[in-house]
N, C-alpha and C positions, 0 to 999 in steps of 0.2 A: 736757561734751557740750552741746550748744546743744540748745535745747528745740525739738521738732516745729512747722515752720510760722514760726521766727523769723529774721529776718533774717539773713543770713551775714555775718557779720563780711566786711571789706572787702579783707584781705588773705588771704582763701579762696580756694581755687581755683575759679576761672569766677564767682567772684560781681562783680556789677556789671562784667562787660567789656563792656556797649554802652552807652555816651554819646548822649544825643541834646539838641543843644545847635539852640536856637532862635534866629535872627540877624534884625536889622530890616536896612532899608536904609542905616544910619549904619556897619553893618560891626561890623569887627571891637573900636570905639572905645566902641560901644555895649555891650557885653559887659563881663559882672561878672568879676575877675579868677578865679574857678574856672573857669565856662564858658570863658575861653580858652584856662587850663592842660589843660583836658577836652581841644580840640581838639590844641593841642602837642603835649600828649602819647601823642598817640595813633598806633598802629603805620599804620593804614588808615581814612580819613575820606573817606566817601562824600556825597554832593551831588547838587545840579543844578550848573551851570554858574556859574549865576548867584549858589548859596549861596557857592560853594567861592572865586569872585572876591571874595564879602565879607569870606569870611577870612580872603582874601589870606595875609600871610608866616605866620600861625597856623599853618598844614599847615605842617609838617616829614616827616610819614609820607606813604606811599602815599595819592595821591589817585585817587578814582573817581566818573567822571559818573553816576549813575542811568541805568540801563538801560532800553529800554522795549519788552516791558510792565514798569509798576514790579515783577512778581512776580517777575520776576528777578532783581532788584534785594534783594528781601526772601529769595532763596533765599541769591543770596551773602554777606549779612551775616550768615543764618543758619551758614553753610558754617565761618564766622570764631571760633564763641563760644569764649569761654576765650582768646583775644588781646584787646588792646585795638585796641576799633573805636568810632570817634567816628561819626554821623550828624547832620549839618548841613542846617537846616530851616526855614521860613519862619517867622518868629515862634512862637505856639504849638503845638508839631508838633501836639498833643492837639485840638485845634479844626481840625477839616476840614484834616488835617494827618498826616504820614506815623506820625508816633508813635503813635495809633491801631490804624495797621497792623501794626507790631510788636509792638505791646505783646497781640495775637493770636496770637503766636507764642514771644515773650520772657517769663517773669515779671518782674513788679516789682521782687523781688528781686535780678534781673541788670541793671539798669539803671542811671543816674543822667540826671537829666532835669532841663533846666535849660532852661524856657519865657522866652523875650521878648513882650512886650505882641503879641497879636496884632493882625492889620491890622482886625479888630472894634474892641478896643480902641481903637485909636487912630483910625479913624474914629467912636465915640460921643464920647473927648474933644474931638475938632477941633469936633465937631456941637453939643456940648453934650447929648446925649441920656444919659439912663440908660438903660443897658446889659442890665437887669435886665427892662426895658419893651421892649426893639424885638428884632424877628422878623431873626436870624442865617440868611440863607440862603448854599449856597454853589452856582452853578449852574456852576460849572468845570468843565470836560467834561460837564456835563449841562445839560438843555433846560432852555430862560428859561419856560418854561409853569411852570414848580415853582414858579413866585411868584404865579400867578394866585389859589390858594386864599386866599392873604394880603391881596386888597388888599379890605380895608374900609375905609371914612372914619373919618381920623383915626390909623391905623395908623403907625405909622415902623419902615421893613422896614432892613437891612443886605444888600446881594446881593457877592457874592463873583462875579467875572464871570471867562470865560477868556482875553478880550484885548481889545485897542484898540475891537474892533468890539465888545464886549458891550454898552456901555451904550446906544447905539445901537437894539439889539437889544430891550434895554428897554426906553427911548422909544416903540418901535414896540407893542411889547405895552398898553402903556400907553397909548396913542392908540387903538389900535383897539377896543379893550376898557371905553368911556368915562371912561378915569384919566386923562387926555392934559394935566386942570388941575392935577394931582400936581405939587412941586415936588420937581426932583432935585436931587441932590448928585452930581459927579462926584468922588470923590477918589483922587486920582494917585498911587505910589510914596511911600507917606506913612513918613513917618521919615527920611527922606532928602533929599540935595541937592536931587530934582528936584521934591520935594513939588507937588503944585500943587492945590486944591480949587475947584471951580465951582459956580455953582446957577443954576437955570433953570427953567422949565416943560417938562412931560416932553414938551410936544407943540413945543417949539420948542426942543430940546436934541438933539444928536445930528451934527449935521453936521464938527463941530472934527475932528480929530486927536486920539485919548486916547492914553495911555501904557497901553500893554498888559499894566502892573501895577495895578489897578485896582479898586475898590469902588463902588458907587450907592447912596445913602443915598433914599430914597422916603419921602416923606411925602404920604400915599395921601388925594384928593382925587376924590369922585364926583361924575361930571356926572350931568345927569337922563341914566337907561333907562341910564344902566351898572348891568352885571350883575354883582352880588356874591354873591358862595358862600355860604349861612348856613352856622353851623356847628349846624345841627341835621339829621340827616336827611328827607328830603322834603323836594327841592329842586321848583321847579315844572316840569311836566312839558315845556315849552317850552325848560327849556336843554338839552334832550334831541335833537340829529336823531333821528327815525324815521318808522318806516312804521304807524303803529297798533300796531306788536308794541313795549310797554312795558307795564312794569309801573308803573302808575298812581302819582302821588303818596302818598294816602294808605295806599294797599297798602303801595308803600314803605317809608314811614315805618315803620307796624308790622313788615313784614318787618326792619328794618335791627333794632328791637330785638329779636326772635325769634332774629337772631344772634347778638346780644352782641359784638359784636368785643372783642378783647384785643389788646393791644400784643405785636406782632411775630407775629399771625398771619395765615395763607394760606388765602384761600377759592376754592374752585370754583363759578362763577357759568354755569349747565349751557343752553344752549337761553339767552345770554344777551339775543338781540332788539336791544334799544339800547343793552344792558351796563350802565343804573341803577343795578343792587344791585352792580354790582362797583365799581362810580367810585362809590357815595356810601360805600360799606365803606372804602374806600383814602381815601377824604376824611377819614375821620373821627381818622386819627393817621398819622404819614407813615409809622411802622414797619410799617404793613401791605400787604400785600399778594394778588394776587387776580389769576384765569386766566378766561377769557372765553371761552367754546367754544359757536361758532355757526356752523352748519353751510353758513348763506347768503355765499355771498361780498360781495354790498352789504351785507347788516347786519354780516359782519365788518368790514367799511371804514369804515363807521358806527360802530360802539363803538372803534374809534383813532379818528376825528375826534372824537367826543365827549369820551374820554378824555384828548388833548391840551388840547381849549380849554377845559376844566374842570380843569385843571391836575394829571391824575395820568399823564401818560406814561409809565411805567413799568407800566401794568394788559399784563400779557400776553396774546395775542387769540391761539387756537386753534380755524383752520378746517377746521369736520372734524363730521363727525356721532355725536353718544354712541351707546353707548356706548366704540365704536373707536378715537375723539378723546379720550379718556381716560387712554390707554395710556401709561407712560410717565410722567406728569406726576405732581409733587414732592405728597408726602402732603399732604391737605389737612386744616385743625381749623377748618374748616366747610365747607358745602357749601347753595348755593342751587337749587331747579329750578323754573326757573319759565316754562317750557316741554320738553313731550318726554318728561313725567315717566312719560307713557301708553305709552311706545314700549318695546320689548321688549329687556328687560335690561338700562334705562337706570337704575330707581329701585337694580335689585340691586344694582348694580357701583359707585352711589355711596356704597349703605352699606357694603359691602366694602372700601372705600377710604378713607373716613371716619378719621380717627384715634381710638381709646379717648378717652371722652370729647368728642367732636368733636359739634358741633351741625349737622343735616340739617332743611331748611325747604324745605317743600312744596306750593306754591302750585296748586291746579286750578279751574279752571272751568270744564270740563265735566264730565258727569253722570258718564262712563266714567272719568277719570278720580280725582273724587271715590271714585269705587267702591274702585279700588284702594287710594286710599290710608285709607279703612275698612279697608279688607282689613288694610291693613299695620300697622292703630293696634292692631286686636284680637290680631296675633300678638307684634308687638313693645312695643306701648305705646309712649307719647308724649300729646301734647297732639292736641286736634282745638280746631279755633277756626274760627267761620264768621264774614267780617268782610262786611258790606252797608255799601254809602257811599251818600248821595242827595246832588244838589246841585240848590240851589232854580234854575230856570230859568222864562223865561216859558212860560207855557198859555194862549193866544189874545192879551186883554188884561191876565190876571193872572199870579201868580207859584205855582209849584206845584213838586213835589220828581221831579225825575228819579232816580230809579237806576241805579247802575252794577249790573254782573252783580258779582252773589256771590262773594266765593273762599272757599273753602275752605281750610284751611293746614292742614299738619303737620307739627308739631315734634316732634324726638327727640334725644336725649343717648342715643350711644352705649355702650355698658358698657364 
């Protein structure tokens, strides 16, 4: 009897029946003789169009184009297990790549996976870059803003684009955003006939014709007054639109640590204003994420434009008033308020919804609402922290220290 947890021998029943075999653009020539026999032999091998042209005479079984939505796609190869089903895929399916998505569904154990240099790869060889050093994005069906967090001076980013028009797309981000003296790399259908590789200034690259299989290789170049993202919290309060409702820099700052963010979780950013503490949380690791519930419709329209050109598009914006804009929305393990904390059955319903263990942070400045959240430290406990900021300003002909108003914070750890 085979021991709990170990691999199934290969001629098990249902062990390893899905194949996922990675193809460059040289086709099927390019392929080690197993991954061929993988796809031969296989009853039903599904693709795009484009995989399935590469394997050309390889398919001998049922061939299928990928359905769209892909989920459909993922239910009928599920639909299959226990036959043999090959899956044909762009280089490494596992890098921004369908075998990821399977492998969510499939165990290990029922697989065989047989990766080609992905189109990363082989745009850091053509480049000369190590692989190890530059920033793999992929913005294929997602917004070209998901590279803005990236660009510091001296960076060399890799963008995965979704057609002819991407790098273009780039260029333009790049220009407007004071990158414009960045030198790009356009690289073409690499591994193949049609290879072709470019470079250029990003502010004077763009107009050609690309091939809509395609990469931008960036190597990120600041003019004066381009704006760079630090990667520490408490950005300055200026890449912020708003109306006076933000929460100040240095508040900031110590708010973002009072949360701790963790990788892969979801905060509610409550009464969000200019939505700060939500975009600098979501800045700080891409696996995070974060809902934005502001009840003004220009300041909701404000935390998306902020959001976007500060490069987390993804921050989710819910217009609606707490506590009733609450309803519904995915458990949160943490929670910000930093407006509205005063209003009536808005602090309850966030500690109610808080996950075990989840951190709650409490920002007031006024007196009524300081009150409360006393009230709230002496039944529940938590931390009380009164944070005072001055910033030295002129007083007539000399220099003296202004005052921000006081906040007061509450923090608490759930049980």
């Amino acid at each position: 009897m085979a021991n709990p947890g170990s691999i199934a021998p290969d001629h098990a029943p249902g062990a390893r029946w899905l194949s996922i075999v990675g193809i460059g653009e040289d086709g099927a020539t390019g392929l080690s003789p197993t991954a061929q026999a993988l796809i031969s032999e296989a009853e039903i091998v599904f693709g795009g169009r484009r995989h399935l042209a590469l394997a050309g005479d390889l398919v001998r079984g049922q061939a299928f184009n990928w359905p769209s939505p892909l989920n459909d796609g993922i239910a009928a190869v599920l639909a299959l297990r226990g036959r043999r089903v090959c899956v044909v895929a762009s280089g490494d399916p596992f890098f921004y790549g369908v075998g990821a998505t399977l492998a969510r569904h499939v165990p290990a154990a029922e697989m065989r996976v047989m990766p080609a240099p992905s189109a990363f790869s082989l745009a850091a060889a053509r480049l000369g870059w190590a692989l190890q050093d530059v920033v793999c994005l992929s913005v294929h069906g997602r917004a070209v803003e998901l590279i803005r967090p990236h660009l510091h001076p001296g960076r060399q980013i890799l963008v995965l684009t979704s057609d002819g028009e991407g790098p273009a797309a780039v260029a333009r981000l790049l220009d407007r955003d004071g990158f414009g003296a960045s030198k790009m790399h356009v690289l073409e259908a690499l591994g193949g006939g049609r290879e072709r590789v470019r470079s250029g200034c990003a502010a004077d690259l763009g107009s050609e014709e690309v091939d809509a299989l395609n990469l931008v290789g960036i190597e990120v170049v600041a003019e004066e007054g381009a704006r760079i993202v630090p990667l520490t919290p408490g950005l300055p309060d200026d890449c912020f639109e708003n109306d006076g409702q933000l929460t100040k820099r240095d508040i900031r700052a110590v708010t973002l640590a009072a949360l701790a963010p963790r990788r892969g979780e979801l905060l509610w950013d409550i009464g969000a204003g200019a939505g700060s503490v939500a975009i600098e949380w979501m800045l700080a690791d891409p696996s995070l994420r974060a809902v934005a519930v502001e009840e003004r419709t220009v300041r909701a329209a404000r935390v998306r434009s902020n959001a976007w050109s500060l490069g987390v598009p993804g921050l989710e914006v819910v217009e609606g008033r707490a506590p009733a804009a609450l309803a519904g929305l995915p458990i949160p393990d943490a929670i910000f308020i930093g407006g509205g904390a005063g209003d009536e059955g808005v602090l309850d319903s966030a500690i109610a919804a808080l996950r075990p263990e989840g951190r709650l942070v409490v920002n007031a400045v006024t007196l009524e609402t300081e009150a409360l959240l006393l009230a709230k430290q002496a039944t529940l406990g938590g931390e009380l922290v009164r944070i005072a900021v001055s910033h030295a300003a002129p007083v007539g002909t000399v220099t003296g220290w202004r005052p921000s108003m006081p906040v007061t914070q509450w923090r608490w750890v759930k049980p």
